[in-house]
PyMOL Python script that loads the backbone (N, CA, C, O; Angstrom):
from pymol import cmd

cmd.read_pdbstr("""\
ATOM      1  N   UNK A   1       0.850  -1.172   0.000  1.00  0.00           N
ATOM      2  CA  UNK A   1       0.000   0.000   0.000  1.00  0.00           C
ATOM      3  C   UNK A   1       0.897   1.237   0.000  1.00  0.00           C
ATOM      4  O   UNK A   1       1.883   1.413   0.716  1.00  0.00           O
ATOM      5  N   UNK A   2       0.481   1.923  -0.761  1.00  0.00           N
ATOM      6  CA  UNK A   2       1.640   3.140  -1.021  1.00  0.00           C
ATOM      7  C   UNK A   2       0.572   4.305  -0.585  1.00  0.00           C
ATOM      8  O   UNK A   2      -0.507   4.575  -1.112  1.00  0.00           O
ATOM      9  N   UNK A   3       1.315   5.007   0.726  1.00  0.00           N
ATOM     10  CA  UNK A   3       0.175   6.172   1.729  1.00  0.00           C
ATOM     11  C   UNK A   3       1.276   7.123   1.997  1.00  0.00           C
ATOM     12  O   UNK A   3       2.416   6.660   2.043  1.00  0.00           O
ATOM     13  N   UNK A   4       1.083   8.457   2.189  1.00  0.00           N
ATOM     14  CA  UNK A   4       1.980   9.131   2.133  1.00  0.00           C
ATOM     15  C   UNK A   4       1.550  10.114   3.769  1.00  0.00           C
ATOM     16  O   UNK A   4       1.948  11.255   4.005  1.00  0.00           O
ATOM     17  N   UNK A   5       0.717   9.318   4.632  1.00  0.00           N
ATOM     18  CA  UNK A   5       0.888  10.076   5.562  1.00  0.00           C
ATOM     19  C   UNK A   5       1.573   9.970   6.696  1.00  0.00           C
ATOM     20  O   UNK A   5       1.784   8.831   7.112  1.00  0.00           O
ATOM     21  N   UNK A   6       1.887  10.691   7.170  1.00  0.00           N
ATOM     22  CA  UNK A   6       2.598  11.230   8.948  1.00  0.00           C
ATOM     23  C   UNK A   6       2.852  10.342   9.418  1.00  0.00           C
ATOM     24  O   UNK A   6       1.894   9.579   9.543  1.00  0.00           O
ATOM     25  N   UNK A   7       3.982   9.915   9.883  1.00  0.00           N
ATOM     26  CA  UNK A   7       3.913   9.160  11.699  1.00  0.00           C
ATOM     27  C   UNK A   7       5.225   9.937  12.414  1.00  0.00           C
ATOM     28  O   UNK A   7       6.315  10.325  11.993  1.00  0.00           O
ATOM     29  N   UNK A   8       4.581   9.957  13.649  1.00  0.00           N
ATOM     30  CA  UNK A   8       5.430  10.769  14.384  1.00  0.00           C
ATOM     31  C   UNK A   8       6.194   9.988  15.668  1.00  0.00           C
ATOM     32  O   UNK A   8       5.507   9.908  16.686  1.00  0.00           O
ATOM     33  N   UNK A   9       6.832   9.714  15.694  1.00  0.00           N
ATOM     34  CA  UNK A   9       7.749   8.701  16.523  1.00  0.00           C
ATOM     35  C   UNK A   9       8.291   9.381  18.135  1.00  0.00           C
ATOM     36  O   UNK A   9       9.165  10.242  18.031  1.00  0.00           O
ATOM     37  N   UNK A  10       8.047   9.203  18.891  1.00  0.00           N
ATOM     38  CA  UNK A  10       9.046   9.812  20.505  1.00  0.00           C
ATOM     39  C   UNK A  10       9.017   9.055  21.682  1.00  0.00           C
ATOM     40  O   UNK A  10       8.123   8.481  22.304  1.00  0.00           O
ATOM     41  N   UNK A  11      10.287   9.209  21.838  1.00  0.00           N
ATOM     42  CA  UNK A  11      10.486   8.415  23.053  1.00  0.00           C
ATOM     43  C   UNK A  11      10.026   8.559  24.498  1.00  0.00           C
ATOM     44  O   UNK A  11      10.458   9.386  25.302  1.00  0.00           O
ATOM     45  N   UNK A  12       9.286   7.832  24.671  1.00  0.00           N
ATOM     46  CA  UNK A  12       8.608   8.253  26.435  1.00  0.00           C
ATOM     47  C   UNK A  12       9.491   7.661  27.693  1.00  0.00           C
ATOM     48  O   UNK A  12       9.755   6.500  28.005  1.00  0.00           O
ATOM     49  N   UNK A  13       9.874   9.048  28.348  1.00  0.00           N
ATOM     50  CA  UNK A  13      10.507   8.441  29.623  1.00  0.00           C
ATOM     51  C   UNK A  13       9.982   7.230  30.084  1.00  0.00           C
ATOM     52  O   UNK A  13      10.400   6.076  30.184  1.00  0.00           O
ATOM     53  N   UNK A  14       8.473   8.094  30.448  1.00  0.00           N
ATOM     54  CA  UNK A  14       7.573   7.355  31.451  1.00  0.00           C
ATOM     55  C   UNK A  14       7.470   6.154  31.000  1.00  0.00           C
ATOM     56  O   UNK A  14       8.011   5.228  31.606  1.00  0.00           O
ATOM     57  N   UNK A  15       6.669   5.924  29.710  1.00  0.00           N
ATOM     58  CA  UNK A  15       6.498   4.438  29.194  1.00  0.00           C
ATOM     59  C   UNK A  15       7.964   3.137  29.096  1.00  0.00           C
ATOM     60  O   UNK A  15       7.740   1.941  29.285  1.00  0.00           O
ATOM     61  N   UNK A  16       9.350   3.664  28.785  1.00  0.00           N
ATOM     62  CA  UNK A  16      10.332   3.287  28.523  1.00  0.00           C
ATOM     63  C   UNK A  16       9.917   2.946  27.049  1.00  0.00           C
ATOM     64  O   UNK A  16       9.874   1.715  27.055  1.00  0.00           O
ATOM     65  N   UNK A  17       9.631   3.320  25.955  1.00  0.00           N
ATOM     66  CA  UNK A  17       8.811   2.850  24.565  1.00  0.00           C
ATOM     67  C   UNK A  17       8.788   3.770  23.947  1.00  0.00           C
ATOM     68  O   UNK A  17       8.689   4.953  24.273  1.00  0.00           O
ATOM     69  N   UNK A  18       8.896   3.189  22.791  1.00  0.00           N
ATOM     70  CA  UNK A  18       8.929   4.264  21.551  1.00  0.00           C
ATOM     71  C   UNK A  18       7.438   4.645  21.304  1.00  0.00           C
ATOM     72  O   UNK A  18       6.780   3.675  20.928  1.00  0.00           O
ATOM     73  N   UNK A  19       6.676   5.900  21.427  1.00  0.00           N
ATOM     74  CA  UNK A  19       4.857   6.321  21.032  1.00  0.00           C
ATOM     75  C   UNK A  19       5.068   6.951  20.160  1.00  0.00           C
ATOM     76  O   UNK A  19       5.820   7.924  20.111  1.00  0.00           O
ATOM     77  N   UNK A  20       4.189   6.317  19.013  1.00  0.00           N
ATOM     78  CA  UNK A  20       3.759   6.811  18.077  1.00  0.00           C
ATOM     79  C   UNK A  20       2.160   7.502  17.660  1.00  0.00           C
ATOM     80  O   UNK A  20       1.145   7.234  18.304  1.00  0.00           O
ATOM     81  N   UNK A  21       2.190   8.461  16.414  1.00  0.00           N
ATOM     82  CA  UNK A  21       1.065   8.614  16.601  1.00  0.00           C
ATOM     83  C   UNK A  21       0.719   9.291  15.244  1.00  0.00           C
ATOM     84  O   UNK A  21       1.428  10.257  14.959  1.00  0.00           O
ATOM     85  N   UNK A  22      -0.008   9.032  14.584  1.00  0.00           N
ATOM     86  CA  UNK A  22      -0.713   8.927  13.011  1.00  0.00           C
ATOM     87  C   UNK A  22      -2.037  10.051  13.199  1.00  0.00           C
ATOM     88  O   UNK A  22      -3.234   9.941  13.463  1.00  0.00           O
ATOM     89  N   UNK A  23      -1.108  11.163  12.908  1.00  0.00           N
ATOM     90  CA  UNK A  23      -1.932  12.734  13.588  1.00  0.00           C
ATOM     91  C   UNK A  23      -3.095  13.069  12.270  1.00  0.00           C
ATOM     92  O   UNK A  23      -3.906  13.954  12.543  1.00  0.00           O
ATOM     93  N   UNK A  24      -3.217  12.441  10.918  1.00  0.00           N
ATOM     94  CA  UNK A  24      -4.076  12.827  10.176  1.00  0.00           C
ATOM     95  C   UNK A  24      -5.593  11.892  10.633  1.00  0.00           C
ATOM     96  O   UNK A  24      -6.779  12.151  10.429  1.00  0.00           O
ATOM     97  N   UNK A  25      -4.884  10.666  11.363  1.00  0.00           N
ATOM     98  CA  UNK A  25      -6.628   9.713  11.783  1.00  0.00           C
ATOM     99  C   UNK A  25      -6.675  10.328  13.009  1.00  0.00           C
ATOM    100  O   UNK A  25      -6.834   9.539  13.940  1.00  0.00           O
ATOM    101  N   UNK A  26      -6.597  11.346  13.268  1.00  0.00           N
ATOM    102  CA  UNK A  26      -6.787  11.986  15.003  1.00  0.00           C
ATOM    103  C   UNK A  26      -6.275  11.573  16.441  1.00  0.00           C
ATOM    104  O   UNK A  26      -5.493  10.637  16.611  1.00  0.00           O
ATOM    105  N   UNK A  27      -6.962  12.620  17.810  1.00  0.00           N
ATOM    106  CA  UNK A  27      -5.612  11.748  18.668  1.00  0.00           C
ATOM    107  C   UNK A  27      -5.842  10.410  19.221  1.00  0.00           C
ATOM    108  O   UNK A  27      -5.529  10.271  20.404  1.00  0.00           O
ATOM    109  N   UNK A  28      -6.307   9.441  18.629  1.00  0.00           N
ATOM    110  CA  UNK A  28      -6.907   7.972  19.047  1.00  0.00           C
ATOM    111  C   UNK A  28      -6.021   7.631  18.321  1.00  0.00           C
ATOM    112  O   UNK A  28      -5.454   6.799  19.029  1.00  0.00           O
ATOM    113  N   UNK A  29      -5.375   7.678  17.227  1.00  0.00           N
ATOM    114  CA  UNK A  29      -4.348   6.665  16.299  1.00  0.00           C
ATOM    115  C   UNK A  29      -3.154   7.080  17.058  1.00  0.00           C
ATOM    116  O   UNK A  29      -2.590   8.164  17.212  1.00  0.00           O
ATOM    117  N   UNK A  30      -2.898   5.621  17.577  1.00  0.00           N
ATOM    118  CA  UNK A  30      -1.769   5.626  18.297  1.00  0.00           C
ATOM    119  C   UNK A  30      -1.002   4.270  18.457  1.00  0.00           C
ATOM    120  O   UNK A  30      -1.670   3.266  18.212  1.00  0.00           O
ATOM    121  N   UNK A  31       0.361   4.087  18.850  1.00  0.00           N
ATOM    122  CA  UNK A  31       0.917   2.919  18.945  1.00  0.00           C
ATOM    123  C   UNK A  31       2.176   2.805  19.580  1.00  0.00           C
ATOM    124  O   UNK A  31       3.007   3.713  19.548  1.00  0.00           O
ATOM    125  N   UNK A  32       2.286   2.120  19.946  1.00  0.00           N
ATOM    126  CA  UNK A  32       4.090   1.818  20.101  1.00  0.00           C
ATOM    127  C   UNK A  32       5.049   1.281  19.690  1.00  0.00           C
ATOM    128  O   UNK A  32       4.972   1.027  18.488  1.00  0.00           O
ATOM    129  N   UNK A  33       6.343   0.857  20.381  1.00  0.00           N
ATOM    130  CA  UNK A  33       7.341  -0.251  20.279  1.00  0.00           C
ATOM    131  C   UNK A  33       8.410   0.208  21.081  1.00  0.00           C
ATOM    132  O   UNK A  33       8.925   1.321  21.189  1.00  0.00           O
ATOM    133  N   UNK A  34       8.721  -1.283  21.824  1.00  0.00           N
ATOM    134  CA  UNK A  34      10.257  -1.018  22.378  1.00  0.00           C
ATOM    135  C   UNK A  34      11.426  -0.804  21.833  1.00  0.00           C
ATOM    136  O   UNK A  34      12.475  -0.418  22.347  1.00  0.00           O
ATOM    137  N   UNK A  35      11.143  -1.115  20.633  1.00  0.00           N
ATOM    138  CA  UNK A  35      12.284  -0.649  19.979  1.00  0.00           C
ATOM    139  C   UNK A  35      11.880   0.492  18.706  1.00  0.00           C
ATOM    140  O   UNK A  35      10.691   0.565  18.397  1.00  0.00           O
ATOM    141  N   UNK A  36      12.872   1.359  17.991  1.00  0.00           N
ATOM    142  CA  UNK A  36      12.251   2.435  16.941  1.00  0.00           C
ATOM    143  C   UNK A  36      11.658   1.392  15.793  1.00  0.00           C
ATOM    144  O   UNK A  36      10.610   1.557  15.169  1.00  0.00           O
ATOM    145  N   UNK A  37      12.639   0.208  15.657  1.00  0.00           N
ATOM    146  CA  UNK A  37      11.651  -0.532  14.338  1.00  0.00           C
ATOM    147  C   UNK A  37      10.826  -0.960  14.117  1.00  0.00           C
ATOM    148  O   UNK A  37      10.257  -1.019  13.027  1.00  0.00           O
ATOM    149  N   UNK A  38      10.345  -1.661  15.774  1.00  0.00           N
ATOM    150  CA  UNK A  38       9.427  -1.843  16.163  1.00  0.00           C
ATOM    151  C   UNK A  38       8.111  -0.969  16.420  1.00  0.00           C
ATOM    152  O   UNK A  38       7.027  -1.433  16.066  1.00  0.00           O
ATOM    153  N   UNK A  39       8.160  -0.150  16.817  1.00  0.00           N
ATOM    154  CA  UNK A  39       7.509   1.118  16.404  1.00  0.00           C
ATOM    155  C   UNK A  39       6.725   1.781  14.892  1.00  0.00           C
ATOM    156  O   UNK A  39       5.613   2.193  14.561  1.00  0.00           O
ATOM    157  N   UNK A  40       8.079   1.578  14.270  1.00  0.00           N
ATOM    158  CA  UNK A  40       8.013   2.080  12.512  1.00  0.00           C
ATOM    159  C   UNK A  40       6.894   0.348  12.469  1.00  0.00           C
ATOM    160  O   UNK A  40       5.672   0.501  12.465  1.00  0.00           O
ATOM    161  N   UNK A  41       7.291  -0.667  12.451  1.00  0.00           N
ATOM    162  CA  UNK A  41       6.783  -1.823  12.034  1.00  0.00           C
ATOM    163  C   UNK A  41       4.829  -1.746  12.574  1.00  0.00           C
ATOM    164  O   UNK A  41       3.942  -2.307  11.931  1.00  0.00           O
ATOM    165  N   UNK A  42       4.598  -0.930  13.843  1.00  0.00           N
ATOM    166  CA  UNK A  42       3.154  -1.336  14.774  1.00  0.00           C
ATOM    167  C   UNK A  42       2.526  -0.027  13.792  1.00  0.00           C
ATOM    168  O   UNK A  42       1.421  -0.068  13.252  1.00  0.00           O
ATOM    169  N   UNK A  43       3.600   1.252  13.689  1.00  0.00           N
ATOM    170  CA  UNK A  43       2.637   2.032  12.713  1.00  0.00           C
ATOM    171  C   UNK A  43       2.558   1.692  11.421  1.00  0.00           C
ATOM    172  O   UNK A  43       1.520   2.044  10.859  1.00  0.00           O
ATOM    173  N   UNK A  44       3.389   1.083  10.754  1.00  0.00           N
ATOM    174  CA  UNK A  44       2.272   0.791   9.273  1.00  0.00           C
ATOM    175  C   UNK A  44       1.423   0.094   9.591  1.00  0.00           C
ATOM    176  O   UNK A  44       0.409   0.589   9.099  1.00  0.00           O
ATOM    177  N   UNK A  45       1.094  -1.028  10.273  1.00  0.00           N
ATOM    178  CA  UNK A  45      -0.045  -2.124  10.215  1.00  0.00           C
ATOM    179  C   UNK A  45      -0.568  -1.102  11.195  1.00  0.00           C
ATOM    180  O   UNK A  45      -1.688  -1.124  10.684  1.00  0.00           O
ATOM    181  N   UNK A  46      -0.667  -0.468  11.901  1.00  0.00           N
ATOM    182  CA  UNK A  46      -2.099   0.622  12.342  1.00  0.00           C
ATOM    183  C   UNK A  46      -2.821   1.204  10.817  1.00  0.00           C
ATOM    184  O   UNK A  46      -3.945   1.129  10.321  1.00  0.00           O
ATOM    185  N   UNK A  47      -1.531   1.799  10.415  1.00  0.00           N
ATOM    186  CA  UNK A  47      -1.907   2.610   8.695  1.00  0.00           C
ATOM    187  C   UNK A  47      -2.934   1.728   7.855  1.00  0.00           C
ATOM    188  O   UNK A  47      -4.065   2.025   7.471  1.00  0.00           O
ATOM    189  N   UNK A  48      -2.203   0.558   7.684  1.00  0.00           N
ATOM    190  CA  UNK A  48      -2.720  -0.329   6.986  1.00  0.00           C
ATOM    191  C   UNK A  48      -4.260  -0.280   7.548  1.00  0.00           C
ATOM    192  O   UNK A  48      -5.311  -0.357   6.913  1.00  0.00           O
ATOM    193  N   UNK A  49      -4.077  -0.156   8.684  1.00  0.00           N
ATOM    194  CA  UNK A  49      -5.692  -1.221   9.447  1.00  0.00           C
ATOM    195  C   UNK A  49      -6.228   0.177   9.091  1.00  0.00           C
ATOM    196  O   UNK A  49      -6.987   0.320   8.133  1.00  0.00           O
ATOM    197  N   UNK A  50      -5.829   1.226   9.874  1.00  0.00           N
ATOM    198  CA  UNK A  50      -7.130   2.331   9.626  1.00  0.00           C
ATOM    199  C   UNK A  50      -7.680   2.623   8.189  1.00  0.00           C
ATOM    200  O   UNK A  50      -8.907   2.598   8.098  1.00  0.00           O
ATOM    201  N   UNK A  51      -6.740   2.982   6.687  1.00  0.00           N
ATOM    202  CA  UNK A  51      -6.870   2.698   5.759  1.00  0.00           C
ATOM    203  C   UNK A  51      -7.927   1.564   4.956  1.00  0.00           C
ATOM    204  O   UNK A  51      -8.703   1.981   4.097  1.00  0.00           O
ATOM    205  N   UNK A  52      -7.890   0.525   5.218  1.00  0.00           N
ATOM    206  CA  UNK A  52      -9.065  -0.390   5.242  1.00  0.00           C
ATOM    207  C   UNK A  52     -10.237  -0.267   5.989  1.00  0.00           C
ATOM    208  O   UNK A  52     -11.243  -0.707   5.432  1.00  0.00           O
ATOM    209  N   UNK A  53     -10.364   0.172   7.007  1.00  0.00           N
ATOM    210  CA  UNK A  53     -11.344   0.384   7.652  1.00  0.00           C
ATOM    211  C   UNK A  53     -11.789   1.617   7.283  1.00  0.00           C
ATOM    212  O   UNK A  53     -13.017   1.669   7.341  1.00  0.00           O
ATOM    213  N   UNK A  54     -11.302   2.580   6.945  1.00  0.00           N
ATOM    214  CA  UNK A  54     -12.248   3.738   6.399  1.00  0.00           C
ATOM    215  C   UNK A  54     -12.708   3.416   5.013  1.00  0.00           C
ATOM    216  O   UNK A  54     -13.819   3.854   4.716  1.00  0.00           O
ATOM    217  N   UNK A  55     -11.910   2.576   3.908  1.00  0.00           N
ATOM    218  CA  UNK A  55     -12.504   2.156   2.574  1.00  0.00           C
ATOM    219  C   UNK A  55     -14.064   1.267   2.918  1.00  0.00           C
ATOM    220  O   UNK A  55     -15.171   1.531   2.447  1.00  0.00           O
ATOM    221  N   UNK A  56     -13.721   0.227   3.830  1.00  0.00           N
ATOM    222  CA  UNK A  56     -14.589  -0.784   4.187  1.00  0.00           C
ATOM    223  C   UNK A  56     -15.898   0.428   4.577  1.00  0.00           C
ATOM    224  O   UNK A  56     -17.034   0.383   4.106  1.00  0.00           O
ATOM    225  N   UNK A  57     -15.426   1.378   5.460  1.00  0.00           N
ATOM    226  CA  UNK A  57     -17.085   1.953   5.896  1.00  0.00           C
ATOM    227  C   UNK A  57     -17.320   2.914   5.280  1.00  0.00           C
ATOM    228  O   UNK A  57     -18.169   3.692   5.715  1.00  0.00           O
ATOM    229  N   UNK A  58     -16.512   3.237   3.816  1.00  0.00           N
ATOM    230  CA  UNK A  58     -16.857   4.455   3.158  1.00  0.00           C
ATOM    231  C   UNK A  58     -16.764   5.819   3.694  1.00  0.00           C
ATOM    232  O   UNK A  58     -17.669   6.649   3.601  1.00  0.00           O
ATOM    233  N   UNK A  59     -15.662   6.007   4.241  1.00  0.00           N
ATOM    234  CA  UNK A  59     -15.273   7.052   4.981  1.00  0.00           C
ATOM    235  C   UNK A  59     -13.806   7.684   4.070  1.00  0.00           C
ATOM    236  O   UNK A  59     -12.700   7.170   3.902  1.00  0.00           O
ATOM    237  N   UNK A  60     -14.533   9.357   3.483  1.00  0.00           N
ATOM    238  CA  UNK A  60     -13.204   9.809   3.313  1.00  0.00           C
ATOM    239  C   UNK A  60     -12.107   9.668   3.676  1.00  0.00           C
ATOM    240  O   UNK A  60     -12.042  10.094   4.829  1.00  0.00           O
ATOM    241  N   UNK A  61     -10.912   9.200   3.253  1.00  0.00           N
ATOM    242  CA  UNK A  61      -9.711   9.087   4.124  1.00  0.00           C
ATOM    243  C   UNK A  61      -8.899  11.111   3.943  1.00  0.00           C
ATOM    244  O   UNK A  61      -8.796  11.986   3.083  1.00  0.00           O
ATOM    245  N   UNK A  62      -8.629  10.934   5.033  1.00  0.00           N
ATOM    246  CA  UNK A  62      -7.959  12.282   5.398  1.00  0.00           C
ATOM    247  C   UNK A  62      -7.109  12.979   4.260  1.00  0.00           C
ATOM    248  O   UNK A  62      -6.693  12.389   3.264  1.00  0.00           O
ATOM    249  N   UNK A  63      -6.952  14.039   4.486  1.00  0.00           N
ATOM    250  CA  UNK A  63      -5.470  14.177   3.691  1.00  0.00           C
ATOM    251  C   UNK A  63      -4.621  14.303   3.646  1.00  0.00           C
ATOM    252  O   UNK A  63      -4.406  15.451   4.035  1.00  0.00           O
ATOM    253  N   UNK A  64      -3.244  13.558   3.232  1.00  0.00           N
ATOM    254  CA  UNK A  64      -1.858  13.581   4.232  1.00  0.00           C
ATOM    255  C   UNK A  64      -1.623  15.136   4.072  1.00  0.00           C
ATOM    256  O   UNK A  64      -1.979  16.033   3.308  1.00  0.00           O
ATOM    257  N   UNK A  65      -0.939  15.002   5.050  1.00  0.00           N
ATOM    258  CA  UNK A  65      -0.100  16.180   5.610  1.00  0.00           C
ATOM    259  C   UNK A  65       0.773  16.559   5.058  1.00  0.00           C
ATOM    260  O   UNK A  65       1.158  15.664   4.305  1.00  0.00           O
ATOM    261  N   UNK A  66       1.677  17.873   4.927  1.00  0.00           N
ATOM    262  CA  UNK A  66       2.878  18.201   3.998  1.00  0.00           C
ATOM    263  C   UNK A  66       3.949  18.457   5.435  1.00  0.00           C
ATOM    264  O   UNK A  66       3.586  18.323   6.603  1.00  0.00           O
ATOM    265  N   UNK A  67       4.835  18.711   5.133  1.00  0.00           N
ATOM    266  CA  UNK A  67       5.856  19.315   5.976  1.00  0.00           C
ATOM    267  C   UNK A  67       5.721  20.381   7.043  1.00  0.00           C
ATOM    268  O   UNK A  67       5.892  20.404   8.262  1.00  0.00           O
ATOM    269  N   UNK A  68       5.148  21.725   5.626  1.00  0.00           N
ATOM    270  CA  UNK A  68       4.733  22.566   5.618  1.00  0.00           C
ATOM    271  C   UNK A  68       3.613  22.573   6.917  1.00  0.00           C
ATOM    272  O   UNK A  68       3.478  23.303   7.900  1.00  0.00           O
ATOM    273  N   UNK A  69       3.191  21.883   6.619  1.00  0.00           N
ATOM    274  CA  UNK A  69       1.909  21.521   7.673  1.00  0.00           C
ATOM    275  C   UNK A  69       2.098  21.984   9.488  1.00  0.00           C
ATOM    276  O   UNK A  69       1.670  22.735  10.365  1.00  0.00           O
ATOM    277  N   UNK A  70       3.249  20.691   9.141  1.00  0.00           N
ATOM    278  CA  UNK A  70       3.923  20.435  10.881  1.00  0.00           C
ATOM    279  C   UNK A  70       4.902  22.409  10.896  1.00  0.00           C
ATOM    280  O   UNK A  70       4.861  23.271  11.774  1.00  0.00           O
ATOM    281  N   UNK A  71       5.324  22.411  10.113  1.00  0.00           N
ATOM    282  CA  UNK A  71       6.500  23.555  10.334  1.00  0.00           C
ATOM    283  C   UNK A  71       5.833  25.058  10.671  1.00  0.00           C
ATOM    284  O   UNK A  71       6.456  25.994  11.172  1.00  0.00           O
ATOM    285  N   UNK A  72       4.308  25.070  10.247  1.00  0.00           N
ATOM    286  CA  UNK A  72       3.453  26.294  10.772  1.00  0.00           C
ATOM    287  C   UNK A  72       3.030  25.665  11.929  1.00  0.00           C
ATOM    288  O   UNK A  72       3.680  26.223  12.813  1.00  0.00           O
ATOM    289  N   UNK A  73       2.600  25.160  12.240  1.00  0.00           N
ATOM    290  CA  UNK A  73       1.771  24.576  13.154  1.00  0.00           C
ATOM    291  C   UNK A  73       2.601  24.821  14.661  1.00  0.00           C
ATOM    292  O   UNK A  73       2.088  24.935  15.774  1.00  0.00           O
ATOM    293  N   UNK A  74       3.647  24.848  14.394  1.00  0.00           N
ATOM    294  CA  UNK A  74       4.698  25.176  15.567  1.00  0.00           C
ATOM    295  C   UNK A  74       5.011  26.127  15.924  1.00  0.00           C
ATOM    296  O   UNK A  74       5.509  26.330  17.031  1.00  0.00           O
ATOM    297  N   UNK A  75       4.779  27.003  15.011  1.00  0.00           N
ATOM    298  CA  UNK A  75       5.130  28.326  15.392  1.00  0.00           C
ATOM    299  C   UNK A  75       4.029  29.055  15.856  1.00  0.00           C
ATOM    300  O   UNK A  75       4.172  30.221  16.225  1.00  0.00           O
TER     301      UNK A  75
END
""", "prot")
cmd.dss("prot")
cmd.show_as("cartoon", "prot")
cmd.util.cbc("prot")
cmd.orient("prot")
C-alpha cells in the first residue's frame, strides 16, 4: 500500500517505549514499540488497518499532511 501520511515517533521516559502517533486519523491513532523498528513496524499495520477500515465503511480518508503543515503549526 503506497500512503503518504505522517507518523510521528518519541520516546517516552515514562512508558520506557517508543509512542507513536498517526496525527491525520486523530488523537486515538496511536501505537508503540520497544524498539524504533518496532515502532516504525506497529505504525504501518495501524496505517494499513485504519486505511481499510475507512474504505470498508466508506469514509473519506484524510489528507496527508505536507511538511509545511507540521513547520506552521509550531510556530
Amino acid at each position: 500500500m503506497n500512503s503518504h501520511y505522517s507518523i510521528v515517533i518519541q520516546w517516552s521516559d515514562e512508558d520506557q517505549k517508543y509512542v507513536v502517533s498517526l496525527p491525520e486519523f486523530g488523537p486515538y491513532a496511536h501505537t508503540h514499540g520497544e524498539t524504533y523498528e518496532e515502532a516504525v513496524q506497529h505504525a504501518q499495520e495501524v496505517l494499513e488497518l485504519l486505511i481499510e477500515d475507512y474504505q470498508a465503511r466508506g469514509i473519506d480518508l484524510p489528507e496527508p499532511r505536507t511538511i509545511e503543515h507540521f513547520e506552521t503549526a509550531q510556530v
